[in-house]
mmCIF file as gemmi writes it, N, C-alpha and C atoms, coordinates in Angstrom:
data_model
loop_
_atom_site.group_PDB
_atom_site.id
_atom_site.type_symbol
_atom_site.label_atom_id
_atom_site.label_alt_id
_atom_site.label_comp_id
_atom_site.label_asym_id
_atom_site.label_entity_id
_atom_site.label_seq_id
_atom_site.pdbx_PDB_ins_code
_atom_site.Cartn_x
_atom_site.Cartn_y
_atom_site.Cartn_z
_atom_site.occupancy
_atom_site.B_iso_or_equiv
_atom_site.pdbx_formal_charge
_atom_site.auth_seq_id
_atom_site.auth_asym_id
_atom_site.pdbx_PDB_model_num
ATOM 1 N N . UNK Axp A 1 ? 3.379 -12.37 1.256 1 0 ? 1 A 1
ATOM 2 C CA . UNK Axp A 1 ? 2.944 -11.035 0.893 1 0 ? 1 A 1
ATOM 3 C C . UNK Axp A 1 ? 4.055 -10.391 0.079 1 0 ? 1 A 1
ATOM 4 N N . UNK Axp A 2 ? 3.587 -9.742 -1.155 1 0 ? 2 A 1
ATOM 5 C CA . UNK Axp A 2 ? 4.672 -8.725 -1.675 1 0 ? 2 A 1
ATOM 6 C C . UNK Axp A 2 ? 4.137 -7.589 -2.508 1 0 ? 2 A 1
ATOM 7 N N . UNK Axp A 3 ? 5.245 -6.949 -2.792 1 0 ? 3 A 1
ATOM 8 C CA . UNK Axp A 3 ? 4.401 -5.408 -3.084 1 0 ? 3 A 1
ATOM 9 C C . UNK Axp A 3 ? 4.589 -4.369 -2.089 1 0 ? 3 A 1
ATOM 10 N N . UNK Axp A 4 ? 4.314 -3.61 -3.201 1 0 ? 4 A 1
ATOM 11 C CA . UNK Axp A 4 ? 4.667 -2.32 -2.123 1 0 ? 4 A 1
ATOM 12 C C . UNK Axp A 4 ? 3.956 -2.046 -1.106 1 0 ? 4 A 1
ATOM 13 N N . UNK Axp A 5 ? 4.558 -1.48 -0.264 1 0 ? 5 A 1
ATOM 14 C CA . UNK Axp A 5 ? 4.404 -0.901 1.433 1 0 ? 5 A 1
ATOM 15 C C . UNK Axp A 5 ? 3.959 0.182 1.896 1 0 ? 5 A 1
ATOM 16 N N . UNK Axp A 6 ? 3.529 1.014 2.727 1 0 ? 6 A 1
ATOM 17 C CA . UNK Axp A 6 ? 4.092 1.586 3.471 1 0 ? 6 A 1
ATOM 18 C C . UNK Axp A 6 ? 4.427 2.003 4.795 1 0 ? 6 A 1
ATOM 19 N N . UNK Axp A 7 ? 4.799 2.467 5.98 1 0 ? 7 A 1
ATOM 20 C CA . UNK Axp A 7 ? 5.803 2.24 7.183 1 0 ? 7 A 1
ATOM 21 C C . UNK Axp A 7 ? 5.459 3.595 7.875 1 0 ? 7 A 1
ATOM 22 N N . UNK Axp A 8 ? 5.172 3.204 8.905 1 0 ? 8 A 1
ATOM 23 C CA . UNK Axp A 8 ? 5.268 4.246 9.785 1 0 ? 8 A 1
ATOM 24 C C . UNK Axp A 8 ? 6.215 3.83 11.377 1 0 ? 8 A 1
ATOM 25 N N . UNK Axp A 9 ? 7.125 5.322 11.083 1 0 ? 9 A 1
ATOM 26 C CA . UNK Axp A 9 ? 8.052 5.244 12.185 1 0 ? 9 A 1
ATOM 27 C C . UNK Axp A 9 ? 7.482 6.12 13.413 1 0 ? 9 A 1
ATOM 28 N N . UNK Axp A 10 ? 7.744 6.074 14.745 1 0 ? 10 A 1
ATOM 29 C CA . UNK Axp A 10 ? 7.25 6.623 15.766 1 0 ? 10 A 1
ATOM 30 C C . UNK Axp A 10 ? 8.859 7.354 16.497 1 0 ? 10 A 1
ATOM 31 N N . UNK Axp A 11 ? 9.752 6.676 16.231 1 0 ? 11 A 1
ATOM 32 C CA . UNK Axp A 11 ? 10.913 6.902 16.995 1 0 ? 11 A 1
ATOM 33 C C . UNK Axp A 11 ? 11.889 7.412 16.198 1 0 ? 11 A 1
ATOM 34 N N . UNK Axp A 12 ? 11.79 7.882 14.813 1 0 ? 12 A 1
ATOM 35 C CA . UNK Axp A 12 ? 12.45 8.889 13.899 1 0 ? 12 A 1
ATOM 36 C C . UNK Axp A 12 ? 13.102 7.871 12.918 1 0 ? 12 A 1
ATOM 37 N N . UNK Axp A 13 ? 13.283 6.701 13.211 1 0 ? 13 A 1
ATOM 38 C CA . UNK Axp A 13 ? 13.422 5.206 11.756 1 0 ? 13 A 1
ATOM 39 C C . UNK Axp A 13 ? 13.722 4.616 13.075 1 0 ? 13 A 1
ATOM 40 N N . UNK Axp A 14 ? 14.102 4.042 14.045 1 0 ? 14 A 1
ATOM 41 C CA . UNK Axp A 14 ? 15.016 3.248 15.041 1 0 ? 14 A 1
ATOM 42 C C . UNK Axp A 14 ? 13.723 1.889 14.909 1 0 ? 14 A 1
ATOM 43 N N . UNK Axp A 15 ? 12.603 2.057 14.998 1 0 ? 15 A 1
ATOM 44 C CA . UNK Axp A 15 ? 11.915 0.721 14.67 1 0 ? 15 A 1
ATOM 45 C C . UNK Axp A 15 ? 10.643 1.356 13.613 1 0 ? 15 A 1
ATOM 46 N N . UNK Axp A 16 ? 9.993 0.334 13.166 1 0 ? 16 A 1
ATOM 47 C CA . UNK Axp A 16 ? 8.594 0.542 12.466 1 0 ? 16 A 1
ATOM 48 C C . UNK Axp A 16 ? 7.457 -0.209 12.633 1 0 ? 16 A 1
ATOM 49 N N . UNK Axp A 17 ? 6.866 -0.174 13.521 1 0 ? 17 A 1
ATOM 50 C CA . UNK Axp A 17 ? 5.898 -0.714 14.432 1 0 ? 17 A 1
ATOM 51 C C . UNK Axp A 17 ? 4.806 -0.983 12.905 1 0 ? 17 A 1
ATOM 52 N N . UNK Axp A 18 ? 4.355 -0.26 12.403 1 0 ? 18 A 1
ATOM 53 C CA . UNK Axp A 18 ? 3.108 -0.302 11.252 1 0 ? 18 A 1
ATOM 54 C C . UNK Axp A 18 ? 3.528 -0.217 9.739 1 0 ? 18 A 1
ATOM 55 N N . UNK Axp A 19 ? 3.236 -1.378 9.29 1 0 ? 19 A 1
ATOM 56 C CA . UNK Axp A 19 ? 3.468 -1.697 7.988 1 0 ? 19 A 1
ATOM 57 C C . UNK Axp A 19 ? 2.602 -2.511 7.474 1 0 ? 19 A 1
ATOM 58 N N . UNK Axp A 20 ? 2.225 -1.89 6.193 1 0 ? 20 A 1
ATOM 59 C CA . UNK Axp A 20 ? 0.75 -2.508 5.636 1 0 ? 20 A 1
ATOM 60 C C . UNK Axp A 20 ? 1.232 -2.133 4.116 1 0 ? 20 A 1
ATOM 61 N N . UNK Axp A 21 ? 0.594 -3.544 3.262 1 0 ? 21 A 1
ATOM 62 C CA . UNK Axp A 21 ? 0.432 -3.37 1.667 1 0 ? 21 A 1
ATOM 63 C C . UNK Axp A 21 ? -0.266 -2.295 1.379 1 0 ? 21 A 1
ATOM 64 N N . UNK Axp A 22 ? 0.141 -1.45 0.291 1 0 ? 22 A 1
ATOM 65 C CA . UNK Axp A 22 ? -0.908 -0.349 -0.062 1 0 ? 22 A 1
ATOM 66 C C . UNK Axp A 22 ? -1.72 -1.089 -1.483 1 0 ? 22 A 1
ATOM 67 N N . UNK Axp A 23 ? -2.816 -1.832 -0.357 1 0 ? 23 A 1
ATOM 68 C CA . UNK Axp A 23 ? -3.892 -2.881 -1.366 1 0 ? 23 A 1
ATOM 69 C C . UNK Axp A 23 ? -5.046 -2.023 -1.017 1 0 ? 23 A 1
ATOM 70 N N . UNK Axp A 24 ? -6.344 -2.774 -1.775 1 0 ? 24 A 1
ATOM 71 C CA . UNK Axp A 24 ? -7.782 -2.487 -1.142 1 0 ? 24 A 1
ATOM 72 C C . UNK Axp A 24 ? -8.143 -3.427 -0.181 1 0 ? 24 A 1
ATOM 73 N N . UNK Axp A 25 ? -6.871 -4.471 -0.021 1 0 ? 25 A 1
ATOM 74 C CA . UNK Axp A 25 ? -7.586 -6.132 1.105 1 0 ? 25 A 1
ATOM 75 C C . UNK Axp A 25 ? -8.603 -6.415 0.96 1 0 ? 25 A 1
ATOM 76 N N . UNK Axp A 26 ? -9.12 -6.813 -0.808 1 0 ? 26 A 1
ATOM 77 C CA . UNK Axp A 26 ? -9.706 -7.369 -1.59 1 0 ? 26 A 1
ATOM 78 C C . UNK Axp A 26 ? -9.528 -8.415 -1.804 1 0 ? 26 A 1
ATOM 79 N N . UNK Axp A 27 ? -10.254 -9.64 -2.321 1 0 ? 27 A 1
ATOM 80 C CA . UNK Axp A 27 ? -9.525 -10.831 -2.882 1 0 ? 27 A 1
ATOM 81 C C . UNK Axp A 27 ? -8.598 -10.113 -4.072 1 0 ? 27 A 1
ATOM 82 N N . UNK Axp A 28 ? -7.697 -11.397 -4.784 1 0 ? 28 A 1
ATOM 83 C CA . UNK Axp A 28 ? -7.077 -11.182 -5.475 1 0 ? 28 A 1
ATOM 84 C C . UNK Axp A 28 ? -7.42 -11.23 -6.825 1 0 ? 28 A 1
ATOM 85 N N . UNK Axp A 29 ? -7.212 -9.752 -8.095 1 0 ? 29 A 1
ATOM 86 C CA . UNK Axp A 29 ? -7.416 -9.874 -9.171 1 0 ? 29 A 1
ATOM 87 C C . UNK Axp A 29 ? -6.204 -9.209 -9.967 1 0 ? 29 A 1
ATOM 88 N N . UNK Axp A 30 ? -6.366 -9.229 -11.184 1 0 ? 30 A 1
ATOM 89 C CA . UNK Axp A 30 ? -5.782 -8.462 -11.973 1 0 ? 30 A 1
ATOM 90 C C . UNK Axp A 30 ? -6.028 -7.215 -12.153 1 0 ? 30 A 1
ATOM 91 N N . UNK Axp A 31 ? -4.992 -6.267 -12.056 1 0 ? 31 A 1
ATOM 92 C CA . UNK Axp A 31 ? -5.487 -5.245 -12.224 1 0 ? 31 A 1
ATOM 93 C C . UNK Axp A 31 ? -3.944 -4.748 -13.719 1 0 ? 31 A 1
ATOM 94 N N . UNK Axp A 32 ? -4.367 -3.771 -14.768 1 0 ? 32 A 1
ATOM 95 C CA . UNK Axp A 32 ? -3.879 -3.212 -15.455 1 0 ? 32 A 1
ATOM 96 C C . UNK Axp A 32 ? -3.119 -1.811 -14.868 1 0 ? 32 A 1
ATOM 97 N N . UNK Axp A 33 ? -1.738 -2.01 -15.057 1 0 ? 33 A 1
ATOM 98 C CA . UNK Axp A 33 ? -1.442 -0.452 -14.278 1 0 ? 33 A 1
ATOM 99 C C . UNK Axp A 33 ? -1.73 0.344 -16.004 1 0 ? 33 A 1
ATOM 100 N N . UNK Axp A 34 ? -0.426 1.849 -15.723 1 0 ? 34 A 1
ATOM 101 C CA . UNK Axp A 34 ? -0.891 2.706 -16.696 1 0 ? 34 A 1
ATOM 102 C C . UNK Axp A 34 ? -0.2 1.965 -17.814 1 0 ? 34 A 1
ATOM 103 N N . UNK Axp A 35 ? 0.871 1.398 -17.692 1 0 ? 35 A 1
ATOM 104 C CA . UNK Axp A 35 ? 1.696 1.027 -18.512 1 0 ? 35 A 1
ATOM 105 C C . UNK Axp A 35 ? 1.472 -0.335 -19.124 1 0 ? 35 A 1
ATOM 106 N N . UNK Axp A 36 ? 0.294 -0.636 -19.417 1 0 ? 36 A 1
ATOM 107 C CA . UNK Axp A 36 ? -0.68 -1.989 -19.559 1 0 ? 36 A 1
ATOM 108 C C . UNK Axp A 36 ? 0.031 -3.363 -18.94 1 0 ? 36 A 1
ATOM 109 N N . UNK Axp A 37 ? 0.454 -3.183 -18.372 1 0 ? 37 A 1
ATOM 110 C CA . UNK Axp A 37 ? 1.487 -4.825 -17.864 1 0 ? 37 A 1
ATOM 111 C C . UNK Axp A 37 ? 0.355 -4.905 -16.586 1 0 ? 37 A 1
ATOM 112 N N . UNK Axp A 38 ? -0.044 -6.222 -16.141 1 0 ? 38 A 1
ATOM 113 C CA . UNK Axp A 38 ? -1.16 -6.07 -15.528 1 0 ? 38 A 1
ATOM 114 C C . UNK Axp A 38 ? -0.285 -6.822 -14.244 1 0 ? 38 A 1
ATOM 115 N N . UNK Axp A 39 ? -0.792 -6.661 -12.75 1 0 ? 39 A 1
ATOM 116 C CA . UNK Axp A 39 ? -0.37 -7.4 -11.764 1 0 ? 39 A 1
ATOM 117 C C . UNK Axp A 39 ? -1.318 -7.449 -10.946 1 0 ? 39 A 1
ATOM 118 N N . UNK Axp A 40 ? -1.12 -8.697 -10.002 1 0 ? 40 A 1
ATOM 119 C CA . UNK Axp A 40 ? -2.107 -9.186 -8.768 1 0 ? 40 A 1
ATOM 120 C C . UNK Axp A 40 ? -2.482 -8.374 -7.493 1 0 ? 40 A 1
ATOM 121 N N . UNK Axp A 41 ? -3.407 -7.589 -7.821 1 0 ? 41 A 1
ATOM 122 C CA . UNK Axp A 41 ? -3.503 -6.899 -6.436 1 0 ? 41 A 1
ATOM 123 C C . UNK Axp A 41 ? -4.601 -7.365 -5.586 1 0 ? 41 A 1
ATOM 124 N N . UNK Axp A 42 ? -4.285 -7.308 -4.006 1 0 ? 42 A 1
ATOM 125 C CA . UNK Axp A 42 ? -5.37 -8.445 -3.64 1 0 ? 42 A 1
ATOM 126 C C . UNK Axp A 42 ? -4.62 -8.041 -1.539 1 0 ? 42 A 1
ATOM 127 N N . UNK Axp A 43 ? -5.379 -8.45 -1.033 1 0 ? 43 A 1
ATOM 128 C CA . UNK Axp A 43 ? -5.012 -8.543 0.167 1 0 ? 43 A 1
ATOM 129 C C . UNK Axp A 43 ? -3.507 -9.638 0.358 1 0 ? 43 A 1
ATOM 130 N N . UNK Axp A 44 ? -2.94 -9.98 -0.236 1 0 ? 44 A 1
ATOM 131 C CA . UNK Axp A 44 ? -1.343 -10.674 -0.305 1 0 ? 44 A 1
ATOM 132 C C . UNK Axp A 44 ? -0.678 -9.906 -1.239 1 0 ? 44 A 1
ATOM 133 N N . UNK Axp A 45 ? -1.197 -8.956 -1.832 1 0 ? 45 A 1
ATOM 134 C CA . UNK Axp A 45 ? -0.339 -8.723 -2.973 1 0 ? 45 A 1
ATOM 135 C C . UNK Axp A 45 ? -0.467 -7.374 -3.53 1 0 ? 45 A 1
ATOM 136 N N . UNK Axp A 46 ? 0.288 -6.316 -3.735 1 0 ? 46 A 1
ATOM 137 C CA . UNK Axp A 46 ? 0.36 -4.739 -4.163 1 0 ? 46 A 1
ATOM 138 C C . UNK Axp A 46 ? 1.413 -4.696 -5.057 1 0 ? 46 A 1
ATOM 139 N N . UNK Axp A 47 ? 0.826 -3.636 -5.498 1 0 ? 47 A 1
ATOM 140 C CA . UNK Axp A 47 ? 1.988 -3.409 -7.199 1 0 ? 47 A 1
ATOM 141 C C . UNK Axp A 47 ? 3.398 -3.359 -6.598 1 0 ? 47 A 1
ATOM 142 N N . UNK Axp A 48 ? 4.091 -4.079 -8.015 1 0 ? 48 A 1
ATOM 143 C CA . UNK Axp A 48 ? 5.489 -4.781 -7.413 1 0 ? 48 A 1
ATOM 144 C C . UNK Axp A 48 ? 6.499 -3.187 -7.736 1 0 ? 48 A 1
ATOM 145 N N . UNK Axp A 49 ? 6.274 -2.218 -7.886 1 0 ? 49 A 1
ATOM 146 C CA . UNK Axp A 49 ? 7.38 -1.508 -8.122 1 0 ? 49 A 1
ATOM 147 C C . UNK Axp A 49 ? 6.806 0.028 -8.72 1 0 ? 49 A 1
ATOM 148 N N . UNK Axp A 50 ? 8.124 0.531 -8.904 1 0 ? 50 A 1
ATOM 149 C CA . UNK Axp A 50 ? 8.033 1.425 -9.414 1 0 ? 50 A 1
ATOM 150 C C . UNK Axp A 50 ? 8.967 3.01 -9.14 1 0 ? 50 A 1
ATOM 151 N N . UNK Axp A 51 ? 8.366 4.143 -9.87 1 0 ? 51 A 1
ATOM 152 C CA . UNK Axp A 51 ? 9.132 5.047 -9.227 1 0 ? 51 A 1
ATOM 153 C C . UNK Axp A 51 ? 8.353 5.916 -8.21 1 0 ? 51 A 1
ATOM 154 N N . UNK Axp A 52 ? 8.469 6.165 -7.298 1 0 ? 52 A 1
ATOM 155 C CA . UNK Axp A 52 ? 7.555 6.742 -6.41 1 0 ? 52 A 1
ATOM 156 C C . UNK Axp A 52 ? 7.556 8.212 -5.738 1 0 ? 52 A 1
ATOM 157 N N . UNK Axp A 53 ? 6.981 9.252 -5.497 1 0 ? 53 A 1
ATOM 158 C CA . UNK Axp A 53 ? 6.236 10.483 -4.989 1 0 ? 53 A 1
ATOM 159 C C . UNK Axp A 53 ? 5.184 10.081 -4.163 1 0 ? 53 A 1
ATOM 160 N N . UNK Axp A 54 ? 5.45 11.011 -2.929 1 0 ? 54 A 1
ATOM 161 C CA . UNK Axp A 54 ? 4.476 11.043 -1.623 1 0 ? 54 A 1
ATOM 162 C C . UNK Axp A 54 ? 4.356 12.03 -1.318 1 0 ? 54 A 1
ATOM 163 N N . UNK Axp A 55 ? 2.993 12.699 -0.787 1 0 ? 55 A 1
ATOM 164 C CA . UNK Axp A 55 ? 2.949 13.813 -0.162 1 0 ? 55 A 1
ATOM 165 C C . UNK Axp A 55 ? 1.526 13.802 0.786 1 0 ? 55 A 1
ATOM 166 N N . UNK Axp A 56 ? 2.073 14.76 1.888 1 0 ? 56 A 1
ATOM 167 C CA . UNK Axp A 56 ? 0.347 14.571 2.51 1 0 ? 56 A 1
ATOM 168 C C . UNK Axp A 56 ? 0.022 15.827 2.584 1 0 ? 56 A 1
ATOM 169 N N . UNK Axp A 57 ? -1.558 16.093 2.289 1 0 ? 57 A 1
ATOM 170 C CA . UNK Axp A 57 ? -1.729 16.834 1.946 1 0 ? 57 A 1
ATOM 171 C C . UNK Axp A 57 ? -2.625 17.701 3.093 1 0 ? 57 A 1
ATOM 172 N N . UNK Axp A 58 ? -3.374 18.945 3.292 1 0 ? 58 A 1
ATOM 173 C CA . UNK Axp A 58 ? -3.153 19.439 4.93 1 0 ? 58 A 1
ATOM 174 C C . UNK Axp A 58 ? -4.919 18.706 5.181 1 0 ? 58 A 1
ATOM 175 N N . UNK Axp A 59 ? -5.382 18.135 4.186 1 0 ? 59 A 1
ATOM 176 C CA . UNK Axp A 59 ? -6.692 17.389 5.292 1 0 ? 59 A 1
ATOM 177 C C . UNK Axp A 59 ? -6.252 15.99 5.672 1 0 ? 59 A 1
ATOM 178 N N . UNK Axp A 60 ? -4.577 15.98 5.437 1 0 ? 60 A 1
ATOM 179 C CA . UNK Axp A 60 ? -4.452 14.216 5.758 1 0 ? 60 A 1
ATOM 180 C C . UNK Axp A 60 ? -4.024 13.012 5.22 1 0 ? 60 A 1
ATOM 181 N N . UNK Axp A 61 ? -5.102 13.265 3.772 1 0 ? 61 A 1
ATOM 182 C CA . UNK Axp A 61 ? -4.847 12.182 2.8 1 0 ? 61 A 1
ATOM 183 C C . UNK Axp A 61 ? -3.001 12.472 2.392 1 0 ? 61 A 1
ATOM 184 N N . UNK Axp A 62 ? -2.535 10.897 2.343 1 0 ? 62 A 1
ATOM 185 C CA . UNK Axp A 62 ? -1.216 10.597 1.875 1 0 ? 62 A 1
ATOM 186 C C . UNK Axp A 62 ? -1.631 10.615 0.297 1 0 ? 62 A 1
ATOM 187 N N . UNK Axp A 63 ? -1.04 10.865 -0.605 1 0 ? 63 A 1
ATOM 188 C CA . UNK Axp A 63 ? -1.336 10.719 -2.387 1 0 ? 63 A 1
ATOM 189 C C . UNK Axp A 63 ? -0.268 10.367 -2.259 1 0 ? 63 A 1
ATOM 190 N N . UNK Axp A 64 ? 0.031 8.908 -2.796 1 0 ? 64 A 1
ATOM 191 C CA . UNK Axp A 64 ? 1.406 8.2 -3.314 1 0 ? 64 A 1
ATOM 192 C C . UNK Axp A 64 ? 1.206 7.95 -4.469 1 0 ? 64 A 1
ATOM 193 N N . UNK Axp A 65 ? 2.527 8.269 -5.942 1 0 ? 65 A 1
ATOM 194 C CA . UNK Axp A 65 ? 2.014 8.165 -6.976 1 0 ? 65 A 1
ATOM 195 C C . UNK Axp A 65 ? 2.911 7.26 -7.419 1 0 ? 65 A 1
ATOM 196 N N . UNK Axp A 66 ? 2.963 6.234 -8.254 1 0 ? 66 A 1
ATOM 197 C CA . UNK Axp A 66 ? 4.143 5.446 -8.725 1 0 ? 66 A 1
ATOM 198 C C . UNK Axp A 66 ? 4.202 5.555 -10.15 1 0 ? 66 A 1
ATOM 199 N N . UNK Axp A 67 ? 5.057 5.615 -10.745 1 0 ? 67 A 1
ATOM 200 C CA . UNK Axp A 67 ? 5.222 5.279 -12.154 1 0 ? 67 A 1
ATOM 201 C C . UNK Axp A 67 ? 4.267 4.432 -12.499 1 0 ? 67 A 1
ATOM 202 N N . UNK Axp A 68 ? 2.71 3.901 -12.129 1 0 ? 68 A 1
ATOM 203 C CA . UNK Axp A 68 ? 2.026 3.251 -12.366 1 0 ? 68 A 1
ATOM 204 C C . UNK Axp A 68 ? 0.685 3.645 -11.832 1 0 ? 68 A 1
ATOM 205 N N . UNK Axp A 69 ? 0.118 3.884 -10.956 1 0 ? 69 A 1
ATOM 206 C CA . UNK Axp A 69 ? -0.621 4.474 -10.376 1 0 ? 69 A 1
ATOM 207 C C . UNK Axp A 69 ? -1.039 5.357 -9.35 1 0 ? 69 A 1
ATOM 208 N N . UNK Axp A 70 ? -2.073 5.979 -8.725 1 0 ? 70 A 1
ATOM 209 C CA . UNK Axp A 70 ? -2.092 6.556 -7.722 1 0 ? 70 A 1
ATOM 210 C C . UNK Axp A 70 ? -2.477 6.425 -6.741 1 0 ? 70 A 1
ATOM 211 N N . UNK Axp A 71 ? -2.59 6.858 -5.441 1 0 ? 71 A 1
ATOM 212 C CA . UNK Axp A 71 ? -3.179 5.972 -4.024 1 0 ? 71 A 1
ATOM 213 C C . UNK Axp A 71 ? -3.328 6.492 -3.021 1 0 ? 71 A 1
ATOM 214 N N . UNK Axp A 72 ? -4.737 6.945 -2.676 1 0 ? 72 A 1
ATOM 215 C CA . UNK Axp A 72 ? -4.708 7.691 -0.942 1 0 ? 72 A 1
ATOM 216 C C . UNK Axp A 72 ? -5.025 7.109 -0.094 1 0 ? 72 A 1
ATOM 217 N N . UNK Axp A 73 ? -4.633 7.385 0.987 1 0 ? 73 A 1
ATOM 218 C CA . UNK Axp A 73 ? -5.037 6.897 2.608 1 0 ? 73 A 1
ATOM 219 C C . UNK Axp A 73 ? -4.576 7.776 3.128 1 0 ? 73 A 1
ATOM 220 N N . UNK Axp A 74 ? -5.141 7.234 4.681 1 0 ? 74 A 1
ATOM 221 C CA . UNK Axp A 74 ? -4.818 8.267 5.481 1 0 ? 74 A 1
ATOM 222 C C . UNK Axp A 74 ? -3.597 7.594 6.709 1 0 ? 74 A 1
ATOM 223 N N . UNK Axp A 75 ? -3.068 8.128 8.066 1 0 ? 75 A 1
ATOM 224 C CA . UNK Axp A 75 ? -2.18 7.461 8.739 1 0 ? 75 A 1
ATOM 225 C C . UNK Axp A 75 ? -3.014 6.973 9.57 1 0 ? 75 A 1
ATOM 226 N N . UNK Axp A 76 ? -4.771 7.047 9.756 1 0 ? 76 A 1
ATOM 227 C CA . UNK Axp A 76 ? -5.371 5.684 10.528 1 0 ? 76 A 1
ATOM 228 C C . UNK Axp A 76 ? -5.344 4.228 10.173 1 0 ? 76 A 1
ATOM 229 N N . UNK Axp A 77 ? -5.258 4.662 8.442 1 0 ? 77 A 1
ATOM 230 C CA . UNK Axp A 77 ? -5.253 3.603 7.855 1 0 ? 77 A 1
ATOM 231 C C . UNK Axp A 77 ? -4.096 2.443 7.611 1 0 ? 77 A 1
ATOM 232 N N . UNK Axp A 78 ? -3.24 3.543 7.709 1 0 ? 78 A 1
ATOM 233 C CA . UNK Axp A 78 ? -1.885 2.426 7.511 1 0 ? 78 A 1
ATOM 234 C C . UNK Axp A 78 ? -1.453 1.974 9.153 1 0 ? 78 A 1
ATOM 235 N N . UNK Axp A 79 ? -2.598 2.406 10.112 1 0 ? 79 A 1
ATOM 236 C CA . UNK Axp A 79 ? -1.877 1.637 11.24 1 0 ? 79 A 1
ATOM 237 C C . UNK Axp A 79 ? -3.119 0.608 11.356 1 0 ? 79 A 1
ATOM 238 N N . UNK Axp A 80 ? -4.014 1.026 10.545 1 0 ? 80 A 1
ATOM 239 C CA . UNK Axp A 80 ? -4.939 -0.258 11.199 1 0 ? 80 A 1
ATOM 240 C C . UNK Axp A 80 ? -4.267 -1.833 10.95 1 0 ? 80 A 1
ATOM 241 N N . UNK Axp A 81 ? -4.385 -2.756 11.444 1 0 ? 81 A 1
ATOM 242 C CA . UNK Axp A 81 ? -4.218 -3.894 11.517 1 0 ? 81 A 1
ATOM 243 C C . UNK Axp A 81 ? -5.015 -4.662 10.204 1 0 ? 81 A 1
ATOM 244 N N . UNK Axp A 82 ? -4.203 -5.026 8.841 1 0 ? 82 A 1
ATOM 245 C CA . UNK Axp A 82 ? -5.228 -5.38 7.877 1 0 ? 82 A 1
ATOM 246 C C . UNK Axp A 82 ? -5.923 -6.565 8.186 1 0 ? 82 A 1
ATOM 247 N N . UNK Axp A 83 ? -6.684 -6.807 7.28 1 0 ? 83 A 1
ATOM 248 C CA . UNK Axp A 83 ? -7.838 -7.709 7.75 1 0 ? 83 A 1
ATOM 249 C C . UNK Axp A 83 ? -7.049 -9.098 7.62 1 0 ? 83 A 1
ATOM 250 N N . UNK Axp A 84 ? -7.289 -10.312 8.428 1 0 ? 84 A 1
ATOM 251 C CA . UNK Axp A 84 ? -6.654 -11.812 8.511 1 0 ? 84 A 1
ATOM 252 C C . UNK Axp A 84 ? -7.132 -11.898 6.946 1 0 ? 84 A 1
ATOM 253 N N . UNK Axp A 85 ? -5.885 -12.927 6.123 1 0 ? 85 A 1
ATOM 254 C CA . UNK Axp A 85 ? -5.52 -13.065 5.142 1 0 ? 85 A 1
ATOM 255 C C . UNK Axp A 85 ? -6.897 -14.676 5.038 1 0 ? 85 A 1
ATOM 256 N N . UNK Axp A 86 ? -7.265 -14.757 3.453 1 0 ? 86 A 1
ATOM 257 C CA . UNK Axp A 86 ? -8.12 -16.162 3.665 1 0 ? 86 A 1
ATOM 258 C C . UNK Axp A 86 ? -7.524 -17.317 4.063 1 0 ? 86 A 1
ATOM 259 N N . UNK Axp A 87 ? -7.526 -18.158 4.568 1 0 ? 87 A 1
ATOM 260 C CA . UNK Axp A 87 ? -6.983 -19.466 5.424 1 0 ? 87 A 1
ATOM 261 C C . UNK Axp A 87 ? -6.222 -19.225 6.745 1 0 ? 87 A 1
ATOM 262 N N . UNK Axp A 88 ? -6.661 -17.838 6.954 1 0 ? 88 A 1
ATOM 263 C CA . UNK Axp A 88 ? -5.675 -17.472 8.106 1 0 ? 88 A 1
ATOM 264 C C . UNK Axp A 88 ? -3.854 -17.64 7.896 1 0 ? 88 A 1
ATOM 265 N N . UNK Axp A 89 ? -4.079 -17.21 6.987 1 0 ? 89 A 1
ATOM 266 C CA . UNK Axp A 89 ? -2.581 -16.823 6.202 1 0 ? 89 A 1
ATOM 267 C C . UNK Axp A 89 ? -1.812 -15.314 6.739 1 0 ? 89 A 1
């Protein structure tokens, strides 16, 4: 798995129990960011970088924006358990 993350702490950083790709846990395609360089996003794989802004906003949704694109969820979502990878990977 690689690509960006994101982490939720319960104990103020001392561990991080929930960490999940910020994918759709889709198979894997190409996708074009803004900056036309295209990368694999896919249930193994989330955009490799960038510069990043977060904020949550008061119904919940996280908006993370990267020097490439944008992305909401919520904190049910980043604790759910993503879906088993194909081959049980």
């Amino acid at each position: 798995m690689s690509g960006l993350y994101g982490s939720i702490s319960l104990d103020d950083g001392e561990t991080w129990p929930f960490r999940r790709l910020i994918s759709d846990d889709g198979p894997g395609r190409q996708v074009t960011m803004t900056d036309a360089i295209p990368f694999t996003l896919g249930a193994s794989n989330a955009e490799p970088g960038g510069y990043l802004s977060v904020s949550q906003s008061k119904d919940g949704v996280i908006n993370l924006i990267s020097s490439r694109n944008h992305y909401a969820f919520n904190l049910a979502w980043l604790r759910e358990k993503p879906p088993a990878l194909p081959g049980g990977r």
